[in-house]
C-alpha positions as CSV (number, residue, x, y, z in Angstrom):
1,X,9.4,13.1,10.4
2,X,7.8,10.4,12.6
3,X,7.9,7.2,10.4
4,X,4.1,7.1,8.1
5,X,2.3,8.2,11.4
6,X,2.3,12.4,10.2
7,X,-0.4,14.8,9.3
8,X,0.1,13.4,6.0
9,X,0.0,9.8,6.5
10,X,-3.5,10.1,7.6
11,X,-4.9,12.6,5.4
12,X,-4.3,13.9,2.4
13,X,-4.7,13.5,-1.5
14,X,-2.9,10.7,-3.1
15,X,-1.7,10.8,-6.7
16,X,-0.2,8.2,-8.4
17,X,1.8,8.0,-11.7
18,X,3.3,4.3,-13.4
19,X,6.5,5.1,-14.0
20,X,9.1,3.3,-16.7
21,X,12.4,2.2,-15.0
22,X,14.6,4.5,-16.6
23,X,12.4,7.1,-15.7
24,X,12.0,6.2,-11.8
25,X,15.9,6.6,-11.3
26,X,15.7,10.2,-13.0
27,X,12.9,11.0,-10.8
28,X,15.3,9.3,-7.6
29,X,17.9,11.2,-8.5
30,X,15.6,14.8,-8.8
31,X,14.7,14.1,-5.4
32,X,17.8,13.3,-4.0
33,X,18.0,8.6,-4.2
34,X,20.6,9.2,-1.7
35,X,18.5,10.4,1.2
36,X,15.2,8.4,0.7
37,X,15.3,5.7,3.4
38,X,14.3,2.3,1.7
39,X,12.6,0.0,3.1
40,X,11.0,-3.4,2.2
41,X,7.3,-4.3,2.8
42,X,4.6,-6.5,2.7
43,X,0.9,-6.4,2.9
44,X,-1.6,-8.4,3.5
45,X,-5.2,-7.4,2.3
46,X,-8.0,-8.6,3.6
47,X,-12.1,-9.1,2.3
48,X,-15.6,-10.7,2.8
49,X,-16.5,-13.3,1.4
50,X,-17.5,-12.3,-1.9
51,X,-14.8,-10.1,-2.7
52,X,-16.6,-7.0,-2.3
53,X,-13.9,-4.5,-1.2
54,X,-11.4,-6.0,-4.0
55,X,-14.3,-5.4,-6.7
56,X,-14.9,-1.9,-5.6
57,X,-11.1,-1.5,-5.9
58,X,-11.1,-2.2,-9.4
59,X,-14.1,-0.6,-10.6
60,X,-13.4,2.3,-9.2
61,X,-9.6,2.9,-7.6
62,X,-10.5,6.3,-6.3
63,X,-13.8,5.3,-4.3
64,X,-13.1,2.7,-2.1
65,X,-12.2,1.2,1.3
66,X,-9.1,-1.2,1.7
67,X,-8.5,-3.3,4.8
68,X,-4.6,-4.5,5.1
69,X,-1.9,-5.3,7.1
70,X,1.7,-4.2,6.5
71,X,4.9,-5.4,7.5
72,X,8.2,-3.4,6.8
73,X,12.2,-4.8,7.0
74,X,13.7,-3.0,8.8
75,X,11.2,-1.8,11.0
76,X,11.7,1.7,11.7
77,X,8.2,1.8,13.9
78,X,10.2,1.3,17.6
79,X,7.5,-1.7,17.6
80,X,9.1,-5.0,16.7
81,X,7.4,-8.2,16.3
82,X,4.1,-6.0,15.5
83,X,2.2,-5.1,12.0
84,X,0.0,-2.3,11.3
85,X,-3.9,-3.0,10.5
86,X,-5.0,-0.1,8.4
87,X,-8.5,0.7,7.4
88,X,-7.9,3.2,4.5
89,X,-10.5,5.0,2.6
90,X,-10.6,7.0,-1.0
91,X,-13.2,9.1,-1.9
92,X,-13.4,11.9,-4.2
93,X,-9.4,12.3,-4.1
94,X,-9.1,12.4,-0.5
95,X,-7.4,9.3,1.4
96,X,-7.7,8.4,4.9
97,X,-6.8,6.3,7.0
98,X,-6.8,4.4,10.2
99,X,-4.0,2.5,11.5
100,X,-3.2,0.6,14.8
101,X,-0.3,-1.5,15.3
102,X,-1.0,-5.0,16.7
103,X,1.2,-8.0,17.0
104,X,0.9,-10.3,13.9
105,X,-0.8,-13.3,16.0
106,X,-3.9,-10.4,17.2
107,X,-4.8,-9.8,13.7
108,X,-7.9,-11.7,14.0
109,X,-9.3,-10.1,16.6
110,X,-8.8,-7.0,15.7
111,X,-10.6,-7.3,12.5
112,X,-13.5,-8.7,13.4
113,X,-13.5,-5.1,15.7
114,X,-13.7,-3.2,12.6
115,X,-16.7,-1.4,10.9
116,X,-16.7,-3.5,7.9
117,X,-19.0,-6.0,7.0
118,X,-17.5,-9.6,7.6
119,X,-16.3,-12.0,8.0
120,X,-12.8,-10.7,6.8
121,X,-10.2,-12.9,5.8
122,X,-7.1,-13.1,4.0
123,X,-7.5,-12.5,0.0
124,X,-4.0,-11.5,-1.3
125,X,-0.5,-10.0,-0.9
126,X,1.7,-7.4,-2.3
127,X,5.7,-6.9,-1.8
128,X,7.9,-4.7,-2.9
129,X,10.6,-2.0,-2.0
130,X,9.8,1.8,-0.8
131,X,11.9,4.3,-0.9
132,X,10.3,7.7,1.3
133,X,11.2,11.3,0.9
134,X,9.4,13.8,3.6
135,X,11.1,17.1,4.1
136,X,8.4,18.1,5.8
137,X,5.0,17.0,7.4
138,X,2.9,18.3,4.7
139,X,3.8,16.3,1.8
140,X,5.4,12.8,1.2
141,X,7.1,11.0,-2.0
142,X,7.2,7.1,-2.2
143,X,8.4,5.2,-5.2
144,X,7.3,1.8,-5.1
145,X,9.3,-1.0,-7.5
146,X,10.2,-4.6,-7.1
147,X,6.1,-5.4,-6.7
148,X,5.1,-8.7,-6.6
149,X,1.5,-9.9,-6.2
150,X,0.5,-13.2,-4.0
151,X,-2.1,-15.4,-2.7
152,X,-2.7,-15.1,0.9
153,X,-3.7,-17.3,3.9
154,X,-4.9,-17.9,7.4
155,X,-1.1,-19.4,7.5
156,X,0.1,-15.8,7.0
157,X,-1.2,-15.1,10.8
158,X,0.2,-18.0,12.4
159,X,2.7,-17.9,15.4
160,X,5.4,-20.0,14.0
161,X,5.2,-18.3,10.6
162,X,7.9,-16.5,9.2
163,X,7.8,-12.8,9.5
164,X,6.6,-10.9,6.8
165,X,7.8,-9.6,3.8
166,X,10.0,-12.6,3.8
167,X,8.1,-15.6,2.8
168,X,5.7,-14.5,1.4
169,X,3.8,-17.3,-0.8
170,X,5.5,-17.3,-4.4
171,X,4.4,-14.6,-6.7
172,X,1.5,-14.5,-9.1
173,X,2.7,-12.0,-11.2
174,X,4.5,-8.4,-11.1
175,X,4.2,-5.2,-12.3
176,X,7.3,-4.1,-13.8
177,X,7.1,-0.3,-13.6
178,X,7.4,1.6,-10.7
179,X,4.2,3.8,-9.0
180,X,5.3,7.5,-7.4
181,X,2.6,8.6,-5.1
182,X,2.8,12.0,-4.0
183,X,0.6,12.3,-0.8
184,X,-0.5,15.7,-0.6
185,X,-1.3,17.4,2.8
186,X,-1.4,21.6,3.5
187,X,2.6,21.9,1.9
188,X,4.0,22.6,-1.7
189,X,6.1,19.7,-3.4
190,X,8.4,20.9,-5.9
191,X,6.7,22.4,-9.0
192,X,8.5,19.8,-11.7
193,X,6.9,17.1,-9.3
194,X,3.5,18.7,-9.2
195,X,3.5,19.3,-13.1
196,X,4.3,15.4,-13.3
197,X,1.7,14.1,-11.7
198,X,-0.6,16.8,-12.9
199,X,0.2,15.1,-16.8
200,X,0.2,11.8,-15.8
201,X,-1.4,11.0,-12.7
202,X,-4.2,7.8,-12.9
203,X,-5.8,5.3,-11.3
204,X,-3.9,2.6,-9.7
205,X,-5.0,-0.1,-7.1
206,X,-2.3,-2.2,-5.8
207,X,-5.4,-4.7,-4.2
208,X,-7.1,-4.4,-7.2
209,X,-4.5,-5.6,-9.4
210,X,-3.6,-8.5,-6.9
211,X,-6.9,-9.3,-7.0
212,X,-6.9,-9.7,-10.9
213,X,-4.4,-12.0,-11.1
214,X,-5.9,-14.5,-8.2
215,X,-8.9,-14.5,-9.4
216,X,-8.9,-13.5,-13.3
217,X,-12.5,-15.0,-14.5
218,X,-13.8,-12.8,-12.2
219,X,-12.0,-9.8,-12.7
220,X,-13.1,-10.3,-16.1
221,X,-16.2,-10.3,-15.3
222,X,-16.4,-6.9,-13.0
């Protein structure tokens, strides 16, 4: 399938399960860990000042817009040098999404082109590895581990730094299991898959939980 630009990519519903590591690699190997291409990458979210998006993302994970920018390595787009800008929405267990790749130094610009109240800026930064299964275009696997949380900067965006998810600033904090998302368009996953996430499927905000460790007082708070 064409790489996280299909049917499904841009709309679909999302479920998400927290998965122990001994129970990812059973899951990996049910779906066939051989196959998955893995891939490594980095995003960079961004917010108002205020927080707002970030605070919606932790109050409520399945009603919410997120602005970001993702890097992967290797980069299996056909666009080198380049990162996508996303403007992803989740409401009522639908996600979609709008993505446009950009070079890394345009970023600016194209955000302040986006419907979102601003100024946006840089708030924080996840990492970690993805491994994909698609066997089709109307549903999609990823098992996310490895994920790291960081602070985020202006610095991120400059020519002369180094390309993402490399150095990335060090981590606040991880999250040691791994999250399955099944990304559910118009076709039929496997039924032990669908019975998994139908038992243990929650609320998970990657942002949100960045967010909560850069800024804990007011996560606290929310």
């Amino acid at each position: 399938m064409p790489y996280a630009e299909g049917p499904v990519t841009l709309l679909r519903r999302e479920h998400k399960v927290l998965l122990a590591p001994d129970e990812a690699r059973d899951v990996a190997a049910r779906l066939g860990a051989g196959g998955a291409p893995t891939t490594r990458v980095a995003t960079v979210y961004f917010d108002a000042p205020g927080a707002p998006l970030a605070l919606r993302a932790l109050e409520a994970p399945g009603d919410c817009v997120k602005v970001r920018a993702k890097a992967y390595r290797p980069d299996r787009s056909g666009r080198p040098g380049r990162v996508v800008l996303e403007l992803k929405r989740e409401r009522g267990g639908v996600t979609t999404k709008d993505r446009t790749w950009v070079p890394r130094t345009a970023l600016a610009g194209a955000l302040a082109r986006l419907p979102v109240p601003g100024p946006l800026a840089p708030l924080v930064a996840t990492s970690y590895r993805r491994r994909v299964w698609q066997p089709c275009d109307g549903w999609r696997v990823t098992l996310d581990d490895g994920l790291r949380f960081h602070p985020a900067g202006w610095r991120l965006l400059d020519p002369d730094a180094p390309p993402w998810p490399d150095r990335l600033p060090p981590p606040l904090g991880a999250e040691p299991r791994s999250v399955l998302e099944l990304k559910l368009g118009a076709g039929a996953p496997p039924r032990w898959l669908v019975a998994l996430v139908t038992e243990r499927a929650q609320p998970y905000s990657k942002l949100a939980e960045a967010f909560a460790r850069a800024a804990p007082a007011r996560t606290r708070r929310a």
